[in-house]
C-alpha positions in Angstrom: -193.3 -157.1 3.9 -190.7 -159.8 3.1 -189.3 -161.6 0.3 -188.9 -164.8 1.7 -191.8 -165.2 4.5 -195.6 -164.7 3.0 -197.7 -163.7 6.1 -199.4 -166.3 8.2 -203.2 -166.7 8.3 -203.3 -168.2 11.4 -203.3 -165.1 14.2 -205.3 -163.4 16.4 -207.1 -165.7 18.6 -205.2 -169.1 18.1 -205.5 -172.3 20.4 -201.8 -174.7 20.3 -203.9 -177.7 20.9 -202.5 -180.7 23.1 -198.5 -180.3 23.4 -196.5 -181.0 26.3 -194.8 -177.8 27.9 -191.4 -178.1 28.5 -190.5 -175.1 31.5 -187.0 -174.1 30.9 -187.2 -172.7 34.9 -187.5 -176.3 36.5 -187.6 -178.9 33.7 -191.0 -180.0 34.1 -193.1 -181.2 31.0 -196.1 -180.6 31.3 -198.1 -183.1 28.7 -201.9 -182.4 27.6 -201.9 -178.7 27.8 -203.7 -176.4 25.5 -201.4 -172.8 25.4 -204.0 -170.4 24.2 -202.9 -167.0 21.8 -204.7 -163.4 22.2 -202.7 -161.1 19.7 -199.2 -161.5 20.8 -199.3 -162.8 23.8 -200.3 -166.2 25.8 -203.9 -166.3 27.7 -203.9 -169.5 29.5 -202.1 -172.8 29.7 -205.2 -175.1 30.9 -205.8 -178.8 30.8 -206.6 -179.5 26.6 -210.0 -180.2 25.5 -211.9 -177.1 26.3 -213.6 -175.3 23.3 -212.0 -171.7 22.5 -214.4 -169.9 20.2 -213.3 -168.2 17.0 -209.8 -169.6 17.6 -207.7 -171.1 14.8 -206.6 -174.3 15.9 -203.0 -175.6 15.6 -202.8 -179.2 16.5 -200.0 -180.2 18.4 -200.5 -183.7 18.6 -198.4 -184.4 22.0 -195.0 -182.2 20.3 -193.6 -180.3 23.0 -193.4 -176.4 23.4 -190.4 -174.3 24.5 -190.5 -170.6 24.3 -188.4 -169.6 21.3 -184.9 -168.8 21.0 -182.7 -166.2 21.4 -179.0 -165.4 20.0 -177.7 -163.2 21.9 -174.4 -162.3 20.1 -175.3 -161.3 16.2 -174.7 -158.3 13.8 -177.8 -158.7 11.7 -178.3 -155.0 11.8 -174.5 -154.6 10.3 -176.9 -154.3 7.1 -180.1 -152.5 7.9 -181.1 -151.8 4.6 -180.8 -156.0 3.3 -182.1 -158.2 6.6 -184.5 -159.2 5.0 -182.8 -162.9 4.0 -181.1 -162.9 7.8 -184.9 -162.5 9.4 -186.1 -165.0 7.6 -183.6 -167.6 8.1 -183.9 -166.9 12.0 -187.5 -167.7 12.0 -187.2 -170.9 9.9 -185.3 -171.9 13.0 -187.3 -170.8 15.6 -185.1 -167.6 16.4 -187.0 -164.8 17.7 -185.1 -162.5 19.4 -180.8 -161.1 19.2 -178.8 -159.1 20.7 -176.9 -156.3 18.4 -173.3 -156.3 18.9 -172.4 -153.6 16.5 -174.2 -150.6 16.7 -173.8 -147.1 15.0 -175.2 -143.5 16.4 -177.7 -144.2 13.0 -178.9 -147.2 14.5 -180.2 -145.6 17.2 -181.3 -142.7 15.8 -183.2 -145.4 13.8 -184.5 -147.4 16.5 -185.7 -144.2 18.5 -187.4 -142.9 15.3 -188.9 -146.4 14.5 -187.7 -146.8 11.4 -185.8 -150.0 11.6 -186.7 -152.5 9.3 -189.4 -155.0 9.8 -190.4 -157.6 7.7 -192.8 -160.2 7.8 -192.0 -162.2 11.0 -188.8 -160.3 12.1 -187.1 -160.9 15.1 -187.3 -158.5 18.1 -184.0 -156.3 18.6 -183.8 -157.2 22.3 -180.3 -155.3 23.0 -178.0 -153.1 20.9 -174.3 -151.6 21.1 -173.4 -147.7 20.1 -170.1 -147.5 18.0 -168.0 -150.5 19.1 -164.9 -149.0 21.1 -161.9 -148.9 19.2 -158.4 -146.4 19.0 -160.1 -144.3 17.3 -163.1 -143.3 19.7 -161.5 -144.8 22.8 -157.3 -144.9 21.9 -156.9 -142.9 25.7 -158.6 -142.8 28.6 -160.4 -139.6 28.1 -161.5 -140.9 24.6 -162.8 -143.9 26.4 -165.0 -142.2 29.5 -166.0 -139.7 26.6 -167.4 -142.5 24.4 -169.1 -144.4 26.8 -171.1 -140.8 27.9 -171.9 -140.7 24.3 -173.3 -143.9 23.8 -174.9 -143.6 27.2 -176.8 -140.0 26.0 -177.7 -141.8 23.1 -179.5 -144.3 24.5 -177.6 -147.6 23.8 -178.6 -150.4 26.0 -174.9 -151.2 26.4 -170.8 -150.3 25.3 -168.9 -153.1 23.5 -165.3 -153.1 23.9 -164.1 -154.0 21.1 -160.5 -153.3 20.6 -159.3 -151.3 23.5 -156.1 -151.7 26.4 -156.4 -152.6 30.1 -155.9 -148.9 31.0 -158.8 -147.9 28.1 -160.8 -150.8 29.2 -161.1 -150.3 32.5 -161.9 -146.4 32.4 -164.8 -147.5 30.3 -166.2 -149.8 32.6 -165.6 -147.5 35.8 -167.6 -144.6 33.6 -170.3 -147.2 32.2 -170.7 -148.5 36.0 -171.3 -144.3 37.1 -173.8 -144.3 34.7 -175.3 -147.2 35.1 -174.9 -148.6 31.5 -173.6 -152.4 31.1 -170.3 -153.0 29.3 -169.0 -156.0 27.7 -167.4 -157.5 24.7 -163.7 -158.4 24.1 -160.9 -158.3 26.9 -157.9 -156.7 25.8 -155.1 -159.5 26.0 -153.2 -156.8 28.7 -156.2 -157.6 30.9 -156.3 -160.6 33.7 -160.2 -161.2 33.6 -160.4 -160.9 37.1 -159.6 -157.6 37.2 -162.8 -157.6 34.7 -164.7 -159.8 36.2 -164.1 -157.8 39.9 -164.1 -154.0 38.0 -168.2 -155.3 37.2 -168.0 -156.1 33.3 -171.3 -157.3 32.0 -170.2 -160.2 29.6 -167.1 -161.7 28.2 -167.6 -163.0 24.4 -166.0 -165.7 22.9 -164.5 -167.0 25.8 -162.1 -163.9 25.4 -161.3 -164.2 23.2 -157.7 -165.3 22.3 -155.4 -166.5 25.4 -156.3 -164.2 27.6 -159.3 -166.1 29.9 -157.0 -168.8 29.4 -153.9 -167.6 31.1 -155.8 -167.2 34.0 -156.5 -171.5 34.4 -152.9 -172.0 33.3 -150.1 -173.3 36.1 -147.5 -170.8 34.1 -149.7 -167.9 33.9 -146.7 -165.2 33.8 -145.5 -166.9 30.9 -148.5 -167.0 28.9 -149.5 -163.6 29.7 -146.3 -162.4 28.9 -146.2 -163.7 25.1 -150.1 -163.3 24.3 -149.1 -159.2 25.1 -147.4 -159.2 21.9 -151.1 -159.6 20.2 -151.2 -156.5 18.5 -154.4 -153.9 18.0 -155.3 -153.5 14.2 -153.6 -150.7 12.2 -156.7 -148.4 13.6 -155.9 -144.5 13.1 -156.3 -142.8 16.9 -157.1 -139.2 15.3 -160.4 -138.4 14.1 -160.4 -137.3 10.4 -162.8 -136.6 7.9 -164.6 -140.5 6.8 -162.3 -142.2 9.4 -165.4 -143.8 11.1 -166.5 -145.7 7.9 -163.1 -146.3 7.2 -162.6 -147.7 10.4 -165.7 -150.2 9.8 -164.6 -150.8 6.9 -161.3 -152.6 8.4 -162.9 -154.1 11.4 -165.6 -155.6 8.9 -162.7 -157.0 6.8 -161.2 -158.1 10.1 -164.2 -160.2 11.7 -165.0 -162.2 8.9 -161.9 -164.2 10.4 -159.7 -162.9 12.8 -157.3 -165.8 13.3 -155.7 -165.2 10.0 -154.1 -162.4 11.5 -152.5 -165.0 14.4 -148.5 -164.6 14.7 -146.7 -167.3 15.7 -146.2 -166.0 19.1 -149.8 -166.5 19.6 -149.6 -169.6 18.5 -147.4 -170.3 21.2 -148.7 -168.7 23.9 -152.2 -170.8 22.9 -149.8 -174.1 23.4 -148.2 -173.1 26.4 -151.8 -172.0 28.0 -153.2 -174.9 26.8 -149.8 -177.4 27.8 -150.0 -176.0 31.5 -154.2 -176.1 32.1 -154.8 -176.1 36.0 -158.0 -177.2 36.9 -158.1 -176.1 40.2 -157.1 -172.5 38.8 -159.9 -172.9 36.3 -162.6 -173.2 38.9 -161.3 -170.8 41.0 -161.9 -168.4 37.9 -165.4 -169.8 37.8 -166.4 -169.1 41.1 -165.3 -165.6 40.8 -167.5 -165.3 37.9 -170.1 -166.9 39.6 -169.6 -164.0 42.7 -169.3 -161.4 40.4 -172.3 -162.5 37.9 -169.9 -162.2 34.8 -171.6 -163.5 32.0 -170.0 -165.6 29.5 -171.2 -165.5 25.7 -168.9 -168.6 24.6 -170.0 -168.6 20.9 -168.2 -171.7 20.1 -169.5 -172.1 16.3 -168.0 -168.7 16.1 -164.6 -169.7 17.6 -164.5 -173.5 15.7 -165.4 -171.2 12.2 -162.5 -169.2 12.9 -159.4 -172.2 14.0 -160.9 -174.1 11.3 -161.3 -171.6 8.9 -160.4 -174.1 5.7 -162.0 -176.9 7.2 -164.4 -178.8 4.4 -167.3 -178.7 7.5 -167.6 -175.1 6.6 -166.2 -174.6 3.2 -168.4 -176.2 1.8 -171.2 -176.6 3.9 -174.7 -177.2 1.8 -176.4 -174.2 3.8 -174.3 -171.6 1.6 -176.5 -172.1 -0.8 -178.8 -169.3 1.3 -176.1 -166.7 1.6 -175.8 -163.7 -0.4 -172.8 -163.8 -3.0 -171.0 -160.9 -2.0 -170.7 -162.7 1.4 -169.3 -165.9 0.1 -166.6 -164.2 -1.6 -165.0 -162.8 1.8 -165.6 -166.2 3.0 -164.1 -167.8 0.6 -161.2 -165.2 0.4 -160.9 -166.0 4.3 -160.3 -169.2 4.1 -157.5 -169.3 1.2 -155.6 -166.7 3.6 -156.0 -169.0 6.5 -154.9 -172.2 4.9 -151.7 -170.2 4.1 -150.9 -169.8 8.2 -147.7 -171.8 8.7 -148.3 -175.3 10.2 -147.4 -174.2 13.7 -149.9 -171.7 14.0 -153.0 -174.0 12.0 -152.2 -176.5 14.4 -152.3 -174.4 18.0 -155.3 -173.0 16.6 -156.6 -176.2 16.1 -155.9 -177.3 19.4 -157.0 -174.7 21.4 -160.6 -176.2 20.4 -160.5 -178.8 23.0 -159.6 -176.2 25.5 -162.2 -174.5 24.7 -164.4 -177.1 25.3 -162.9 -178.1 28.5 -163.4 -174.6 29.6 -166.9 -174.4 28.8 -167.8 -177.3 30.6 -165.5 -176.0 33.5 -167.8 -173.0 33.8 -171.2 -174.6 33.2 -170.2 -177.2 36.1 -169.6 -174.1 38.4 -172.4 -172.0 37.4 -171.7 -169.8 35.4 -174.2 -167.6 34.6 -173.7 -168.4 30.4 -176.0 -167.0 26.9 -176.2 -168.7 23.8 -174.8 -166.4 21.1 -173.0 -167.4 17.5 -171.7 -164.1 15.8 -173.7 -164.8 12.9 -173.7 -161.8 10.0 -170.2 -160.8 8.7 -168.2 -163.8 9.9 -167.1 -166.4 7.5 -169.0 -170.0 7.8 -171.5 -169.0 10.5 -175.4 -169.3 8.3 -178.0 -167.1 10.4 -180.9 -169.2 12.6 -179.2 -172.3 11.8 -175.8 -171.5 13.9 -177.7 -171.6 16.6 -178.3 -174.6 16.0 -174.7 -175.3 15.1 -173.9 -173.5 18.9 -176.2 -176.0 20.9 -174.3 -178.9 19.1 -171.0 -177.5 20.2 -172.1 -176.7 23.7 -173.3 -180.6 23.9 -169.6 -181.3 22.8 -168.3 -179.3 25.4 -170.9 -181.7 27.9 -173.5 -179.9 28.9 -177.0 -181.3 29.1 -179.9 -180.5 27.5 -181.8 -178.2 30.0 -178.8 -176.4 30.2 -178.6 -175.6 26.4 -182.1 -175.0 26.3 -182.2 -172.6 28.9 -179.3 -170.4 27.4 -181.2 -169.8 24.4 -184.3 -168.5 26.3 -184.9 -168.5 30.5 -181.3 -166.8 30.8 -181.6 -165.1 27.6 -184.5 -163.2 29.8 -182.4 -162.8 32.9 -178.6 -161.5 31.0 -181.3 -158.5 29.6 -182.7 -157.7 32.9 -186.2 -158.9 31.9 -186.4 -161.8 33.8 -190.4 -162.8 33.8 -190.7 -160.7 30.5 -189.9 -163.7 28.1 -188.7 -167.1 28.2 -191.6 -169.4 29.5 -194.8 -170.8 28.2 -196.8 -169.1 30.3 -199.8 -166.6 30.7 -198.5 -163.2 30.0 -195.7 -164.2 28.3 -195.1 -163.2 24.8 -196.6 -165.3 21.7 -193.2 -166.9 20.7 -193.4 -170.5 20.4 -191.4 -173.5 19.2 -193.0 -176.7 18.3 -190.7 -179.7 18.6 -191.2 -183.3 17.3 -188.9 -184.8 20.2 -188.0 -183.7 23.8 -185.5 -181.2 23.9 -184.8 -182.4 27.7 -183.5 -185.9 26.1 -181.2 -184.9 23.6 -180.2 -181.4 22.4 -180.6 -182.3 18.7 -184.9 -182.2 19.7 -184.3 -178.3 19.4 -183.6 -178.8 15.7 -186.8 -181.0 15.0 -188.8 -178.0 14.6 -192.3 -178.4 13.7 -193.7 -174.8 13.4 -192.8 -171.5 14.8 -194.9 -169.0 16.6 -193.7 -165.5 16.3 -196.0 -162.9 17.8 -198.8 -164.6 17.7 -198.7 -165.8 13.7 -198.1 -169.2 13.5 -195.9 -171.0 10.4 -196.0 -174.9 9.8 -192.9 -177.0 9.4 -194.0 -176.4 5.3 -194.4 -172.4 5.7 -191.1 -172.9 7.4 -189.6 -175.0 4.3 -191.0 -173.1 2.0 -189.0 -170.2 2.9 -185.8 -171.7 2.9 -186.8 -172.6 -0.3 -187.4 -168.8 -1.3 -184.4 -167.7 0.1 -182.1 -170.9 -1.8 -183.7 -169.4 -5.2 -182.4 -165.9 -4.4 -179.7 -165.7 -1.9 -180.1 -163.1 0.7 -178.3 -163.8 3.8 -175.7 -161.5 5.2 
């Protein structure tokens, strides 16, 4: 059961009468089509107007259907016992599916033991992290190739590196490559991303983050890579004590509700210079290697624009708090008072870097990339779960990218980063029973994938008022995390 979201009545045998189907594969719409619902999954996609008996009918008045969305960078599971509020907010915005980028040995014991939480309309745990790697599991080499054996015996889907060096990095991914389990996450700012991108990482978050993608499209490369290698690793203890694990999440928790309040000035300066000495040329060669070697990119740009703007009204006081729990608004709000104290040099590289990032984005979607839709929602200040995903397809419009493109992040390559390419991601027979209605054509403008007017999730189908109503539920007791 859930707080927020009442079950629907309309399941089972359900017929989404007359919508256009928008194929994320091709870009075709398809207009006058009847999807037809068994259970939790789709029957047939035939021509509309032929009876289906004992089927509930939702009428779809010529709205187009997309398959719903996935974020494939969150944390909702950073609170297993309290999702409820997170879940619901993800379905009110059409968000059926995440990838877990902070995992625990006790969240997959849970998942193995089915015990994870699910309440009324949850979203499916597509992908999930064991302990992110850090000095303390992974602070030498040994420690590193010993983690990811760990994590690979205890049946995570994949190893984040989270706060690791070249040398701990890249014994990681040679061990997670033997074993066949995909690593990805942070580069270490020691790290050229080729060397990543050519050692067979899996994906690359947040663009990096930091300078260190950067450096690589920058005409004075040495330079840069010479001052972002003063970037220190947090104050993490490398020797394994009684209650250093929970202490440790304790300080990377209090770490990513913003880590750019902990930017030196040095950084700041090695943003300018890598930002003062972009090389196009260098930044497509980059591309193309990613392209060769399939290294995804998971830019998470509301994630990185929260973070450079970390005082910035936008998110401050953005109306959608209103659905976050209190607890987290406190470390947000603590956040931002410690980043509007950065000196002016630092506030205003940070600041900067955002049109680089942009640039970047574009760089690699023009190339072809292969590239997820992700937004770091749960424990970082500013981002509001199921809406930032929104928020990310607004950015990623910024950055000039078109709206097939967006749309096919968020589900079609969503399918393919997982390795279940044909297992979700289409309207199509066989394909789950998670649906988006939209009011407008999301191949027109991106801003159609906001004009939601109901969400199937698993075959239950909730109107555009179910859908208010919960936010409404939620705004009356805050719940988000």
């Amino acid at each position: 059961m859930s707080r927020y979201v009442q079950p629907s009545s309309i399941n089972g045998r359900v017929v989404v009468r007359d919508v256009i189907v928008v194929d994320p594969l091709d870009g075709t719409r398809t207009p006058g089509q009847d999807v037809v619902v068994e259970g939790n999954r789709i029957t047939s996609v035939t021509t509309t107007g032929a009876p289906v008996s004992g089927a509930h009918v939702v009428e779809g008045r010529g709205r187009f259907v997309v398959p719903a969305f996935m974020d494939m960078h969150m944390h909702a599971l950073n609170t297993p016992e309290d999702v409820d509020g997170t879940y619901a907010l993800m379905l009110a915005n059409g968000v059926v599916g995440f990838r877990q980028m902070s995992g625990s040995r006790e969240l997959l014991k849970s998942r193995r033991e089915g015990t994870l939480p699910r309440p009324t309309g949850a979203p499916a745990l597509k992908a999930t992290a064991g302990d992110l790697l850090t000095p303390l599991n992974a602070g030498t080499v040994d420690g590193a190739v010993q983690a990811v054996r760990e994590q690979h015996r205890e049946g995570a889907d994949f190893v984040k590196a989270g706060m690791t060096t070249r040398e701990t990095f890249l014994a990681a991914l040679e061990e997670a490559n033997r074993l066949g389990i995909r690593l990805g996450g942070h580069l270490p700012a020691d790290l050229d991303p080729r060397e990543a991108a050519r050692g067979g990482v899996w994906s690359i978050e947040h663009l990096g983050p930091g300078v260190t993608v950067f450096a690589a499209a920058s005409s004075r490369e040495a330079e840069v890579r010479a001052k972002n290698a003063t970037r220190k690793l947090p104050p993490i203890p490398k020797v394994k004590i009684p209650g250093a694990e929970k202490l440790v999440m304790k300080l990377v928790k209090s770490i990513a509700v913003n880590p750019a309040t902990r930017t030196s000035e040095l950084e700041a300066h090695a943003y300018e210079l890598a930002d003062g000495s972009y090389d196009q040329q260098k930044a497509e060669e980059l591309a193309a290697l990613f392209v060769e070697h399939t290294t995804w990119q998971c830019p998470t740009l509301i994630r990185v624009h929260t973070q450079q703007f970390g005082d910035s009204p936008e998110h401050t006081e953005d109306p959608r708090r209103r659905y976050m729990a209190s607890g987290e608004l406190r470390a947000w709000d603590k956040s931002a008072k410690k980043f509007s104290k950065l000196p002016d040099v630092t506030r205003d590289a940070l600041h900067g870097h955002w049109a680089a990032q942009l640039r970047m984005t574009k760089t690699f979607a023009d190339a072809g990339v292969p590239m997820v839709a992700g937004t770091d929602a749960c424990g970082a200040a500013g981002i509001i779960p199921g809406f930032s995903l929104h928020d990310e397809f607004g950015h990623l419009a910024e950055a000039g990218l078109d709206p097939l493109t967006i749309l096919r992040m968020t589900t079609i390559e969503a399918a393919r980063f997982l390795g279940e390419e044909g297992e979700f991601g289409q309207v199509a027979v066989g394909m789950p029973a998670d649906l988006v209605i939209l009011d407008e054509d999301p191949l027109e403008d991106h801003i159609a994938l906001t004009k939601i007017a109901g969400v199937m999730r698993n075959g239950s189908w909730w109107s555009r008022a179910d859908l208010d109503a919960v936010v409404e539920r939620i705004a009356a007791k805050p719940g988000a995390h």
